[in-house]
N, C-alpha and C positions, 0 to 999 in steps of 0.2 A: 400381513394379516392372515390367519390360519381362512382354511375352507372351510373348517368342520366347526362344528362345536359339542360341549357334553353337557349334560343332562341330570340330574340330580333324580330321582323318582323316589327315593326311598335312600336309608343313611348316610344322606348327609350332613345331618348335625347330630345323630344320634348309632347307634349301634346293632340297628335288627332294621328289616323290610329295605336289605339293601338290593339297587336296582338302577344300574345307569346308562345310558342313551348314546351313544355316537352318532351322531346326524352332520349328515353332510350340507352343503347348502342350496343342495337340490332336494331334501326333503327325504332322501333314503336314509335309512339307520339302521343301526345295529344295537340290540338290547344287551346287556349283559348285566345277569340273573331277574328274579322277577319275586322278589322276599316278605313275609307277613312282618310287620310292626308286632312285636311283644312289649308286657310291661307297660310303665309310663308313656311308650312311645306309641302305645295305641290311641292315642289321643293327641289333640294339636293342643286344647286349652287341660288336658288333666281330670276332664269329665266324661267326654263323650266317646264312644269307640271310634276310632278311624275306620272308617268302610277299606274291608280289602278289595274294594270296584277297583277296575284301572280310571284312574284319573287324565290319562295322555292317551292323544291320539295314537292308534296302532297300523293305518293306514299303510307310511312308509318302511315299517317295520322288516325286513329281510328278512333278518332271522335270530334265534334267541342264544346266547349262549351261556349254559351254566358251567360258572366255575366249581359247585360241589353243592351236595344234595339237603344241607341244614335246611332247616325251614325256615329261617330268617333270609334266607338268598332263592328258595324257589317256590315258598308257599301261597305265593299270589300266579303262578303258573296256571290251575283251573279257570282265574280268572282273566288272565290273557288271552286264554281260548273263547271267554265266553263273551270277549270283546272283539272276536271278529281274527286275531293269529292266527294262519294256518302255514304259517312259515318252518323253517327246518328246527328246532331244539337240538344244537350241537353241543356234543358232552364225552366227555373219556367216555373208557369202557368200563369202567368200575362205578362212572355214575347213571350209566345206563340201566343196569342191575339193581341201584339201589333205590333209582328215584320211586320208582314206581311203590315199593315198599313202604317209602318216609310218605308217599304224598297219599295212599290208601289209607293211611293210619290217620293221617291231619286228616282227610275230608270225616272220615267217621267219626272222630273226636270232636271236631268241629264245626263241620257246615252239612252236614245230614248222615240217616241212617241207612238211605236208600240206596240198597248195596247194588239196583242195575243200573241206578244213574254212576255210581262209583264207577263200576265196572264201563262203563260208556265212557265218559273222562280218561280214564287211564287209557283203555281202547286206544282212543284219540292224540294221548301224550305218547304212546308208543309208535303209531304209525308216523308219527311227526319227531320224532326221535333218529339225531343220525350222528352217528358213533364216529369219533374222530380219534387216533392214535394219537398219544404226543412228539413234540418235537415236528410235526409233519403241518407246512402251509396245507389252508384251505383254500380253492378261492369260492368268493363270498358272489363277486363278480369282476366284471374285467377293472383292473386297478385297486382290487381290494379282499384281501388275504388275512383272512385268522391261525391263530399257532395255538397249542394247550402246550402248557410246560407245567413238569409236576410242581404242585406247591405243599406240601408237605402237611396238610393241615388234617385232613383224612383221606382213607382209601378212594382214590378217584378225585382226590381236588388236583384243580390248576388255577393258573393262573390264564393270561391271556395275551397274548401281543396280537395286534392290530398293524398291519401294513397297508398306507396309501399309498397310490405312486401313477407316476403316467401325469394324465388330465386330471387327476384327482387332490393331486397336491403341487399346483402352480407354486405356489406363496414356500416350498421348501428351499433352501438353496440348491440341493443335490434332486429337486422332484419326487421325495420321499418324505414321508411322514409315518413315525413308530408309536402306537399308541398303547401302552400297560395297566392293563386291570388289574389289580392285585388279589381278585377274589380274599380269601381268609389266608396268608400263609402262614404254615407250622415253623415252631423252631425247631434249631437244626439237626436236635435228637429225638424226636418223636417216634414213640415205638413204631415199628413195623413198617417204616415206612422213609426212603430215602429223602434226603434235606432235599427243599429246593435250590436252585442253582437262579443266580442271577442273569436277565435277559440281556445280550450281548447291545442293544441299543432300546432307550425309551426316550423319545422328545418330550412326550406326555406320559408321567406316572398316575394314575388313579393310584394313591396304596391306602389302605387300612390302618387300623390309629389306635385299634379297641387297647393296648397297653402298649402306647406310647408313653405313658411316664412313669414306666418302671420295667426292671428287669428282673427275669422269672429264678429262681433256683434250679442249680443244675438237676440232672438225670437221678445221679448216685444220689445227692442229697435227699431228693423227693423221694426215692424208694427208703430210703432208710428212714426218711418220718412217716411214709407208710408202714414199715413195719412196726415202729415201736408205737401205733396206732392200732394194730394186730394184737401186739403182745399187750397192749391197755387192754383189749376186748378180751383177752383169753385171762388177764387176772380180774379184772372186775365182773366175768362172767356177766360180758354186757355185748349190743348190738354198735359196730360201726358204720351210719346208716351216711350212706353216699348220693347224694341228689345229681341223677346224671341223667344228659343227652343221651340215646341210645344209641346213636353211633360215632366212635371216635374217643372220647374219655372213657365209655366204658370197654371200649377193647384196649387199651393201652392198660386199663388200672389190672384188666384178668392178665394180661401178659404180664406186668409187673408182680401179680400176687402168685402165678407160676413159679416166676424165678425165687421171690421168699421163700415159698413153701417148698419147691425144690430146693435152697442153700439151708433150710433149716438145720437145728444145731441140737440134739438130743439133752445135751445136756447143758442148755438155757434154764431148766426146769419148766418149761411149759408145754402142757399137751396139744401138741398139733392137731393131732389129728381129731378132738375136738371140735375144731373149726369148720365151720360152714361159710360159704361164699356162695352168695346167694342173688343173682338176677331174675329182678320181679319186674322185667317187660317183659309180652311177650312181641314186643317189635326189636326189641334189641337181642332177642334171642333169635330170632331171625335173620335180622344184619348182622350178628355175628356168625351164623352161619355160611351167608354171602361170603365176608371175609376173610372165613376158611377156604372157600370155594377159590377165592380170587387171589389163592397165599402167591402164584407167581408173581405177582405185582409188590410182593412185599419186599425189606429190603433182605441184605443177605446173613443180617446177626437172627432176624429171624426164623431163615428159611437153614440158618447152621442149626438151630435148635430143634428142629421139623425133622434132620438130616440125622440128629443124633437120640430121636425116637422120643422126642420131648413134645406135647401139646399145647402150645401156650393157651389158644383159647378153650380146649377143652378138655381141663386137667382133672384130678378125681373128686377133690372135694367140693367142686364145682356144683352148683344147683340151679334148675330155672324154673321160675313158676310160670304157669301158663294162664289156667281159669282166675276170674273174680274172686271165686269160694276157695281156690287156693291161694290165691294173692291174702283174703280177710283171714283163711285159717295160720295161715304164716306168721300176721303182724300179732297172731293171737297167742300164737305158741310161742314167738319171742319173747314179748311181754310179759307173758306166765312164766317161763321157765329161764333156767339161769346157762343157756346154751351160748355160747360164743359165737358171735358168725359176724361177716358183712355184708351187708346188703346194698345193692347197685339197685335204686330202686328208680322207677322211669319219672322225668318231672325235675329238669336239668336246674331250674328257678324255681321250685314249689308252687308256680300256679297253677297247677293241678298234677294231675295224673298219680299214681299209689304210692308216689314219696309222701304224700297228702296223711292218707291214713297211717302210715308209720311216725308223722311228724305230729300226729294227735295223740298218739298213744305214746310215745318215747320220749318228747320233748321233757315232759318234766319229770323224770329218772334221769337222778346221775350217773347208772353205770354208765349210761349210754353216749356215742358221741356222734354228732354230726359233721363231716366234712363234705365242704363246698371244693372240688377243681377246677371248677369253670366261673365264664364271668356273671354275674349276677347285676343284669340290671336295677337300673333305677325304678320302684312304684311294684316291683316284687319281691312276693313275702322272704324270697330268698336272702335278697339284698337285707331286708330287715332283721332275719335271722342272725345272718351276716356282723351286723352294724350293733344287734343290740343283744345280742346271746355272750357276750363274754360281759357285758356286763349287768348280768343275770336280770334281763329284761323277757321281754316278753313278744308275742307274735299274733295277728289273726288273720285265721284260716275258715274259710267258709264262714264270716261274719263273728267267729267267737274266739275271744281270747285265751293263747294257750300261754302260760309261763314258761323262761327255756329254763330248765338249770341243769341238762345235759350240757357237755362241753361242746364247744363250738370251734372248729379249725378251719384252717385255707391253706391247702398245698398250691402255693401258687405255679409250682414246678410241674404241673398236667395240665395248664392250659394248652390248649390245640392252638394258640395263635404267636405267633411272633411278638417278643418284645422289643424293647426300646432301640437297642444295639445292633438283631437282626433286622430288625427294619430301616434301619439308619446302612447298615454294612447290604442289605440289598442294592439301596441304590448306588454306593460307591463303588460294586464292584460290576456296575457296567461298565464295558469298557467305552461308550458314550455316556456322559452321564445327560439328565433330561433338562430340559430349560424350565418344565413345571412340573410342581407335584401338585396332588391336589388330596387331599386328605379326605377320607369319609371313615365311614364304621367308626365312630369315637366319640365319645363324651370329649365336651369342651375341654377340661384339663389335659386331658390322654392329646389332646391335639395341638395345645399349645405347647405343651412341653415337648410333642416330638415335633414339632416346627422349629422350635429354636434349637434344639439336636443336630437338624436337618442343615439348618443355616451356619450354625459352627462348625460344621464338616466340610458340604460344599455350599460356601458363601454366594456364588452365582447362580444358585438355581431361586427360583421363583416358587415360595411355597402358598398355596390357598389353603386356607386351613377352617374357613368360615363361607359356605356356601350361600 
């Protein structure tokens, strides 16, 4: 019988507000991430918002570890402060830089205007902030050691191994016990940023599930239906408007529209230059800046491009809006006029933020096209865009229905997360493989189907798949 046990706090049968617990059976634990519920999943019965209060005792709490800075994995962080944590927040050094940036912009957007109480919070999450290199044990305490290992999902994610040992894991046969959070991992070609590498032992895998039952299109494929997604905009003299998280898909989509626009081809017959590419956060204008800052961490096809006087994220055609009045004059002047551009507009699922006003005004104009690269939960308008724009249905946004009869795409090839086959080939290429896995971040399908993935590869592992 094991010592420890885990803890569910957040997706476990679902895909945001993820957040789970290692407790020992003295009552110590260890947190790893601390996530806001979006979407459907704000709610238990589909009515009522889920409070982002901490619901669990934080008493025993050591200390927190983020695997990467989404706000589905750290945006209940102010609230485990104001529950009484004053333990360490251990995190790379790429999420140390960012967090403070994602979780300034989430309190303002959504839990107040009050920029000293802001400023006091962050205060608070920085001095309790302790930066850990990867690859390097931590100890937590005597008999109990954390690892970051890169996970490939964005700049500064990892993953997590978990070492007991000593008094701490009687019930091992060897006195050791390996525990793996799988935070979000990338696959294995995600711009800018080296694959993850499989952890040499896991007794206990924690992994993620968000596409578990299916597998994404490669690299080369996806930039080439980004481009002839480009060349739709530059003939139909329309907007290709991009609903994205601001950090992670939209630096991968400017690094991929770099390399287009640098292999362009004169005589395609279409005017490049033209084209506008157009980033309407001004928080992603910012982490993108970070992750210029932070290009040694990057991998080495990017930093050859750096080397050979190329900019991936800050190339010419490039644009960022900053103010409201230029965010509204932007979505005014596309509308109006017959300029070509793509727009990375902030609002990764459309419940809210200025992909909003662009999806009011553009939706029903056919030059115009919508693509989705990210996952779109369930009970957001995204999802429904999603589900019901090809066949020329409809959407409501702030209470009013809009028609889509713009086109509607999914490059599934720029998801940031691993699918069916990296996550199945993560765990066989430990060289222990683990006795249980335990599934989270995943809709019920995505879980069942990589459960039995999971069991036709290695038949002896014990998979949880229903929390």
């Amino acid at each position: 019988m094991r010592d420890f046990s885990i803890l569910h706090h957040g997706a476990a049968d679902g895909v945001t507000g993820s957040c789970h617990e290692l407790r020992l059976a003295d009552g110590r634990a260890l947190l790893v991430d601390c996530g806001l519920f979006q979407g459907a999943e704000l709610s238990a019965d589909g009515a009522s918002a889920r409070s982002p209060e901490i619901d669990f005792p934080v008493g025993g709490v050591m200390a927190l570890v983020v695997t990467h800075v989404h706000i589905d994995h750290v945006g209940r962080i102010p609230y485990l402060l104001a529950a009484g944590f004053r333990g360490p927040i251990l995190c790379s050094e790429a999420s140390a830089m960012l967090l403070p940036l994602m979780l300034e912009d989430a309190l303002a957007v959504g839990a107040t205007s009050d920029r000293q109480l802001i400023a006091r919070v962050l205060g608070q999450i920085e001095r309790q902030m302790v930066v850990l290199p990867y690859k390097t044990w931590h100890a937590l305490a005597p008999g109990w050691r954390v690892k970051l290992q890169p996970a490939g999902h964005i700049l500064g994610s990892a993953y997590v191994e978990v070492q007991l040992h000593d008094g701490l894991a009687p019930s091992s046969p060897d006195g050791e016990w390996r525990v793996v959070f799988s935070g979000d991992l990338g696959a294995p070609y995600t711009a800018l940023l080296p694959a993850p590498r499989a952890p040499w032992r896991g007794d206990v895998v924690v992994l993620e599930s968000t596409y578990g039952d299916r597998l994404h299109a490669g690299r080369s494929d996806r930039r080439r239906q980004l481009r002839l997604l480009v060349e739709r905009a530059l003939r139909n003299r329309g907007t290709v408007l991009v609903p994205a998280f601001s950090i992670g898909r939209t630096q991968e989509l400017l690094y991929d529209l770099e390399a287009i626009i640098a292999a362009r081809d004169s005589a395609d017959g279409f005017d490049w230059s033209s084209l506008e590419v157009i980033v309407d956060s001004p928080l992603a204008a910012r982490l993108t800046e970070s992750y210029r800052k932070l290009r040694h961490l990057w991998d080495a096809e990017a930093r050859r491009r750096v080397a050979h006087g190329r900019h991936p994220l800050a190339f010419e055609q490039l644009y960022t809006v900053d103010t409201h009045a230029e965010h509204l004059a932007t979505v005014d002047y596309l509308t109006r006029t017959a300029r070509p551009a793509l727009v990375i507009a902030a609002g990764g699922m459309c419940t809210g933020g200025r992909v909003v006003n662009y999806l009011k005004a553009m939706l029903g104009d056919a030059r115009h096209d919508v693509v989705f690269v990210g996952y779109q939960a369930a009970g957001t308008p995204g999802a429904a865009i999603q589900k019901y724009g090809p066949r020329g249905g409809y959407v409501e946004l702030d209470g009013k229905r809009y028609d889509i009869r713009a086109a509607v795409h999914t490059l599934g090839g720029y998801s940031a997360h691993a699918d069916q086959g990296d996550l199945v080939r993560f765990l066989k290429r430990m060289r222990h493989h683990p006795a249980e896995v335990r599934l989270v971040h995943g809709d019920a399908p995505a879980r069942t189907a990589l459960a039995a993935a999971i069991k036709a590869e290695l038949p002896g592992v014990r998979v949880v798949r229903s929390i």
